[in-house]
C-alpha positions as CSV (number, residue, x, y, z in Angstrom):
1,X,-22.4,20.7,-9.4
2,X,-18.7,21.1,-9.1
3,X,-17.1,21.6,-6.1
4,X,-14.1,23.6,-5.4
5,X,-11.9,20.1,-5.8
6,X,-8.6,21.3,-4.3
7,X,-9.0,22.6,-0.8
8,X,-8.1,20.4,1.9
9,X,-11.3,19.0,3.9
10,X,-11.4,20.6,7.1
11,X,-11.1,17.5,9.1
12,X,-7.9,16.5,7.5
13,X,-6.8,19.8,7.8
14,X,-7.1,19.8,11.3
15,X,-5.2,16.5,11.7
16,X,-2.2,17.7,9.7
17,X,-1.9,20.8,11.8
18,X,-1.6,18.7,14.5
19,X,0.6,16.4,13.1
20,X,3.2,19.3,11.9
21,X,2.9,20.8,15.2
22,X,5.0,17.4,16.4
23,X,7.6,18.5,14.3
24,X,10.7,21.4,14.2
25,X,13.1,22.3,12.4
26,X,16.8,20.7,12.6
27,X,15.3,17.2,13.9
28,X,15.6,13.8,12.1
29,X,12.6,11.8,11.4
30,X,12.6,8.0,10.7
31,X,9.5,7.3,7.5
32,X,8.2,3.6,7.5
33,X,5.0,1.8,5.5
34,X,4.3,-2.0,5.4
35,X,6.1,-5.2,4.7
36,X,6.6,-6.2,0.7
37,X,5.7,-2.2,0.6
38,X,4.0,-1.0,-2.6
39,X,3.4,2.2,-4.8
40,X,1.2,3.7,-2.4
41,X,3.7,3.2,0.5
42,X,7.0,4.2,-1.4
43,X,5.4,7.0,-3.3
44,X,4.3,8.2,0.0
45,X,7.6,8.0,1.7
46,X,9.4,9.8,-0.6
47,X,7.2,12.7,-1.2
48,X,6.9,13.1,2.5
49,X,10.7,13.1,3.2
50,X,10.6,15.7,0.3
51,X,8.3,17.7,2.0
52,X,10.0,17.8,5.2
53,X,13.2,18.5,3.7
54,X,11.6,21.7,3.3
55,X,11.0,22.6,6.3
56,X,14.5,21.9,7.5
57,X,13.8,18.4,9.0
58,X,16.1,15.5,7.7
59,X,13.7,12.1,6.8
60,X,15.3,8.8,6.3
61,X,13.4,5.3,5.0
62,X,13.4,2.2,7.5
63,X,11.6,-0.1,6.1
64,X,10.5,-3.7,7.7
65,X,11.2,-5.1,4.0
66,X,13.8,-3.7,1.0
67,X,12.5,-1.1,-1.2
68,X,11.3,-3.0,-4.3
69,X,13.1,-2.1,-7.4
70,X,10.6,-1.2,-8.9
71,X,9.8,2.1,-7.1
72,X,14.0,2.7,-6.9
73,X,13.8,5.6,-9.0
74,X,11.7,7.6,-6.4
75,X,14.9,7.4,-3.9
76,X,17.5,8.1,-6.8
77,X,15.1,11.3,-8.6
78,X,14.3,12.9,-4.9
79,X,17.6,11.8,-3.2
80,X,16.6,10.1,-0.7
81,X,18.7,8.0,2.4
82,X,17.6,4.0,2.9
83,X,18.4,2.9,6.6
84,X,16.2,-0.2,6.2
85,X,19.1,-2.3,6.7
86,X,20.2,-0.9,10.2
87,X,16.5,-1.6,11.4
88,X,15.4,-1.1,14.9
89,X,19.0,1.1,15.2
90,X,18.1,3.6,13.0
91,X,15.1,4.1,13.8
92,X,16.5,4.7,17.5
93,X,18.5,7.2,16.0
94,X,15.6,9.5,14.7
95,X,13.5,12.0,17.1
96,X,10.5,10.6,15.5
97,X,8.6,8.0,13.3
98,X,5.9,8.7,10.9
99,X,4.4,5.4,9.7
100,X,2.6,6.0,6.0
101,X,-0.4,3.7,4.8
102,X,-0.5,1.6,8.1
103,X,-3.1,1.3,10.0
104,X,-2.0,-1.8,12.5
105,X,1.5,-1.8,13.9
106,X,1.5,-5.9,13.1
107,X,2.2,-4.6,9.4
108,X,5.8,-3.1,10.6
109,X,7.1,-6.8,10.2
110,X,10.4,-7.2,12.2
111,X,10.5,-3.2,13.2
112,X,6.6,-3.6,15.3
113,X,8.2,-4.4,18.4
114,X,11.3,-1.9,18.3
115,X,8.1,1.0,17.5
116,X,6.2,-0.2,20.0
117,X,9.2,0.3,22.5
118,X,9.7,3.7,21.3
119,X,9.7,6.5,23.8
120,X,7.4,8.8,21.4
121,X,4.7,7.4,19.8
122,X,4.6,7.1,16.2
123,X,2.6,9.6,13.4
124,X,0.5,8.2,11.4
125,X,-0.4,8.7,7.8
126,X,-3.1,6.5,6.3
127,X,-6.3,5.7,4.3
128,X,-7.0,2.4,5.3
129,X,-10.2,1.1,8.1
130,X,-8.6,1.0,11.8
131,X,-6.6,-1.9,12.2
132,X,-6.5,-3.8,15.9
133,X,-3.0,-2.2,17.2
134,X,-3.0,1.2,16.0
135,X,0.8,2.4,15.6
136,X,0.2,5.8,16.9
137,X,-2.0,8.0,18.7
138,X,-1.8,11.0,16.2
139,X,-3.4,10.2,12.9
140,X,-3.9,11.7,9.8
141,X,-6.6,8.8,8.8
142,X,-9.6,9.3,6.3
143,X,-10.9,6.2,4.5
144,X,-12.3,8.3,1.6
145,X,-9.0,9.1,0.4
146,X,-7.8,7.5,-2.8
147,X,-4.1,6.6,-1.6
148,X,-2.5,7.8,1.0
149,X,-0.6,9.6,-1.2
150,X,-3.1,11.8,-1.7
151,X,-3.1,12.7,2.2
152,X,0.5,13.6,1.6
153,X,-0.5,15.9,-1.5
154,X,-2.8,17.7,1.4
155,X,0.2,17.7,4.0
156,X,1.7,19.8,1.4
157,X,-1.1,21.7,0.5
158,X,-1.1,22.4,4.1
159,X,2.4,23.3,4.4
160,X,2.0,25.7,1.4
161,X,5.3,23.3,0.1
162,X,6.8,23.6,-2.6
163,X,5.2,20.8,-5.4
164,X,9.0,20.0,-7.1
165,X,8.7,17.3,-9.7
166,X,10.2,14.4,-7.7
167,X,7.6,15.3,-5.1
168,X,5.0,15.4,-7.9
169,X,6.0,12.0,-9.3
170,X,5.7,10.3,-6.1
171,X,2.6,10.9,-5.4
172,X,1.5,10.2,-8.4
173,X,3.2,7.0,-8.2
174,X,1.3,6.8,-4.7
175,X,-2.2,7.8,-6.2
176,X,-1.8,5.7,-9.6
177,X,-0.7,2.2,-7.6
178,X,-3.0,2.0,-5.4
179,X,-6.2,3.0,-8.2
180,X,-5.3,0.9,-10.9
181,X,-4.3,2.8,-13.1
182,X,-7.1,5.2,-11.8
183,X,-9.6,2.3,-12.9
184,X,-10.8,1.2,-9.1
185,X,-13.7,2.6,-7.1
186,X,-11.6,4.1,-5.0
187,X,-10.8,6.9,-7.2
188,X,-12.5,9.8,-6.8
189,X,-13.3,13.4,-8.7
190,X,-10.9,14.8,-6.4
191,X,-8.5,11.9,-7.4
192,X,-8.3,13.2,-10.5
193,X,-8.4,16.7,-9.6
194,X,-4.7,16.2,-7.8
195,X,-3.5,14.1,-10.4
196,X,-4.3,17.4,-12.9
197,X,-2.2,19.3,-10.4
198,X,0.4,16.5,-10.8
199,X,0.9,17.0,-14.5
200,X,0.5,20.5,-14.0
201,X,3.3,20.2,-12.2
202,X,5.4,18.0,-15.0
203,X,4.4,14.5,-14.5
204,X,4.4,13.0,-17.8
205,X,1.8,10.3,-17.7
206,X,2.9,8.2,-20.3
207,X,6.4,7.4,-19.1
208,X,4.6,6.7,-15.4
209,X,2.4,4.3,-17.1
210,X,6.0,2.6,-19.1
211,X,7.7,3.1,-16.0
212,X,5.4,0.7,-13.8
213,X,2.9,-1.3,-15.9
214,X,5.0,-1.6,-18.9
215,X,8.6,-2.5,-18.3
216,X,9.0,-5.7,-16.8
217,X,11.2,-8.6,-16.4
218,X,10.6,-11.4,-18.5
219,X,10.3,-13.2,-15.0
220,X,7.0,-11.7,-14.7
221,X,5.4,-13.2,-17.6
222,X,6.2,-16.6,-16.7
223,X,5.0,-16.6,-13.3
224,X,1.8,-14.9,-14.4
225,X,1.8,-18.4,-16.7
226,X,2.4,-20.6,-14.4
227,X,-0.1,-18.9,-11.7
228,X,-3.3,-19.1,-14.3
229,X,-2.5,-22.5,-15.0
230,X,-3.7,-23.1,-11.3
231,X,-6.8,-21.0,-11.4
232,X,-10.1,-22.4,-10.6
233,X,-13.5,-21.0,-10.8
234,X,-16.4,-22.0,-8.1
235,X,-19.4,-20.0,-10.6
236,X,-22.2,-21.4,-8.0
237,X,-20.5,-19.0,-5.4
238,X,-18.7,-16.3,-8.0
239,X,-15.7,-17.4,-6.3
240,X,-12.3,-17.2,-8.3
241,X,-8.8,-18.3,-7.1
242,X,-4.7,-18.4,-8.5
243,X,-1.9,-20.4,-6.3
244,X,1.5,-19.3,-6.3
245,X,3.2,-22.2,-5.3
246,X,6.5,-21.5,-2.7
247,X,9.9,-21.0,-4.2
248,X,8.2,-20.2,-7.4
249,X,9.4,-15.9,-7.4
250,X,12.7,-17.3,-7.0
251,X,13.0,-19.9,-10.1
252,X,12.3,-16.5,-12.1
253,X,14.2,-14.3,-10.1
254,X,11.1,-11.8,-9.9
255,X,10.6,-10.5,-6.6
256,X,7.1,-9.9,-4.5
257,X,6.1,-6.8,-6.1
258,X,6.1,-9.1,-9.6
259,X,2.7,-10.5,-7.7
260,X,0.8,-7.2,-8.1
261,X,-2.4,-7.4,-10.2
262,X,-2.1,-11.1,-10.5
263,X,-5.1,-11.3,-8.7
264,X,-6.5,-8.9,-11.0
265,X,-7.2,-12.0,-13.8
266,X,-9.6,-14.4,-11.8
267,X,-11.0,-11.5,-10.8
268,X,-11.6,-10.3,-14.2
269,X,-13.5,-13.2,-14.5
270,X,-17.9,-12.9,-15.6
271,X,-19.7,-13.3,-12.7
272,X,-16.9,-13.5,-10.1
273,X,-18.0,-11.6,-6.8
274,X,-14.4,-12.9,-5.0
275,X,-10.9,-13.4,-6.3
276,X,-8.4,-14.7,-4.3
277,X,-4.7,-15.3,-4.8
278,X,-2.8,-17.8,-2.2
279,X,1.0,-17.7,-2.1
280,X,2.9,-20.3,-0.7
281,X,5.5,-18.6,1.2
282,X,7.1,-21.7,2.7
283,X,7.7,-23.0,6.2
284,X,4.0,-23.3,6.6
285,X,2.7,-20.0,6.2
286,X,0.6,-18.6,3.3
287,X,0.1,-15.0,1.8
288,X,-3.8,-14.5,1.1
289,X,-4.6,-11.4,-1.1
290,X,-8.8,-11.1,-1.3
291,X,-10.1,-9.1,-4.5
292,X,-13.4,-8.4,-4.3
293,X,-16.5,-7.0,-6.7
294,X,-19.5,-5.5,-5.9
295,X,-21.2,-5.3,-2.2
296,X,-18.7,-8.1,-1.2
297,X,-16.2,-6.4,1.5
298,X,-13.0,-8.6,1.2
299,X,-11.9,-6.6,4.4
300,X,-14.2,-8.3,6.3
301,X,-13.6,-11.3,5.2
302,X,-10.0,-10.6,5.7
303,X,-10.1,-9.8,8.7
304,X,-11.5,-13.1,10.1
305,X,-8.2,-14.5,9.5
306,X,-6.2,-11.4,11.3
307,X,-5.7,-9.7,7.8
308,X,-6.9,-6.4,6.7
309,X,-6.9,-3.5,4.2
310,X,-9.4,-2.1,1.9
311,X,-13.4,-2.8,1.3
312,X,-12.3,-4.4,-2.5
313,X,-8.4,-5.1,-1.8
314,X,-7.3,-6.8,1.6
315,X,-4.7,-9.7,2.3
316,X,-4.1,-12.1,5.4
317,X,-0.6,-13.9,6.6
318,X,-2.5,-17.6,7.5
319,X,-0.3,-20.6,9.4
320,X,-0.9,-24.0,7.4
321,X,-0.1,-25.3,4.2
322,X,-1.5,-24.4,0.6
323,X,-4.1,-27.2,0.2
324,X,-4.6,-26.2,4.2
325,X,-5.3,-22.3,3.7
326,X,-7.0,-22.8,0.5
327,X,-9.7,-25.4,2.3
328,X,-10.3,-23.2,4.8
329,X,-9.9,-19.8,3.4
330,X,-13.0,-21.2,0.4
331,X,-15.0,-22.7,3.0
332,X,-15.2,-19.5,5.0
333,X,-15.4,-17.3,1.6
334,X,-18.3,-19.4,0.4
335,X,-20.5,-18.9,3.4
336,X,-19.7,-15.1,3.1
337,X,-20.4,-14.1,-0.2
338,X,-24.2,-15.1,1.2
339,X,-24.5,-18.5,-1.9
340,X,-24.1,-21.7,0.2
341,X,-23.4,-24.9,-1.6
């Protein structure tokens, strides 16, 4: 039976009453998302600043981390203003803070403590499980969501906004990122019902897909080389694993979104329940991004190491070196995935 795909679930809707009811006409609001942000975050951003624009309200980005280049052409097509590098001073200038696919204020990086010191606490806009240090105390939160670009899609359904094409494309670019190419579980039949409205809109898929799967630096390729010539498979435990050994983005002057879907090839792998990917990020700390398939929930695992995220996509910032992490982080994984040596 098909359902009418398009109307906003009441629960949501309620939430982004709320949430609009925070903010008026003529007042400035600061927009953040996540360290190393991604399509989801950025596409977010900048069809919420879009949004608000409408409404007479002037957004800005500060983000803990640059905007990755990838993604520049959502600030250049919906004109959009980058504070990121005044920090915890601009976003003391705004009257507010929205924080977009967040759901623990640890993820604000360097900016967490200036937001926590805020005198207003910040809105929240996000899809992912709770997190242990909420940012906020009004959320817009459902889990079922594909993206939470498609929570901003409802704030403008809400709105009754204008869908422009820059706002189209970036949440298109919010909802295509963060399903794989609309391949994951995540996405839903209302996924695809707002992605219809999307190219209804003008949103051409084909130069989306060019613009972020196919057009990369030649960087790329060689560090996805070098990282499967570390991978390892554990088939007793369906266990999969990459390293990306420290300083090795900058030989090949690729940045951190070049990482994104590496982790998609051991996890590609037959029979492979749990793919991990362990980046070397120097001074003893190491980037874990957990990939799971199946029943296995990497945010559980995830979060035994004070990480977090999604049920099949999750990461975790661990102290230690590599070999360190990686010992610990397969002895843990092995036990979890229920097949003990």
């Amino acid at each position: 039976m098909i359902t009418d795909l398009f109307s906003v679930p009441a629960g949501r809707r309620a939430d982004i009453e709320r949430l609009l009811a925070e903010l008026a006409s003529g007042q400035t609001v600061a927009l953040s998302t996540h360290i190393n942000s991604d399509g989801d975050g950025c596409g977010s951003e900048a069809a919420l600043a879009g949004l608000l624009a409408q409404r007479g309200i002037t957004a800005y980005i500060v983000n803990p981390t640059p905007w990755p280049a990838m993604f520049r052409y959502l600030l250049e097509e919906g004109g959009i203003d980058d504070r990121s590098a005044k920090g915890p001073k601009a976003l003391a200038a705004a009257d507010r803070l929205i924080v977009l696919d967040i759901s623990d204020v640890k993820r604000l990086g360097v900016l967490a403590d200036a937001v926590r010191a805020l005198p207003k606490p910040p809105l929240v806009i996000d899809h992912h499980l709770p997190g242990d240090e909420p940012p906020g105390t009004l959320h817009v939160t459902d889990t079922t969501a594909c993206a939470t670009g498609e929570l901003v899609f409802d704030v403008s359904q809400v709105m009754g906004a204008d869908l422009t094409p820059a706002i189209a494309t970036a949440i298109y670019t919010a909802m295509l990122t963060d399903t794989g190419g609309f391949r994951f579980a995540n996405t839903s039949p209302r996924c695809h019902a707002v992605a219809a409205a999307l190219l209804q809109v003008g949103v051409d898929p084909e130069a989306m897909y060019r613009r972020i799967y196919a057009s990369v630096p030649r960087g790329r390729l060689s560090l996805i080389r070098d990282a499967l010539a570390t991978l390892e498979v554990d088939a007793e435990h369906g266990i999969a694993w990459v390293d990306i050994e420290a300083g090795l983005l900058e030989r090949y002057a690729v940045s951190a979104e070049d990482l994104d879907g590496v982790a998609e090839y051991p996890r590609s792998i037959e029979g492979t329940q749990l793919a991990l990917l362990f980046r070397d990020l120097g001074h003893g700390k190491v980037k874990v991004s957990f990939r799971s398939v199946g029943s296995v929930d990497s945010n559980a695992l995830a979060r035994r190491f004070g990480g977090g995220g999604h049920a099949r996509a999750s990461g975790a910032l661990i102290a230690g070196s590599l070999a360190e992490v990686r010992a610990k982080v397969l002895d843990e994984a092995r036990v979890f995935v229920g097949r003990r040596v």
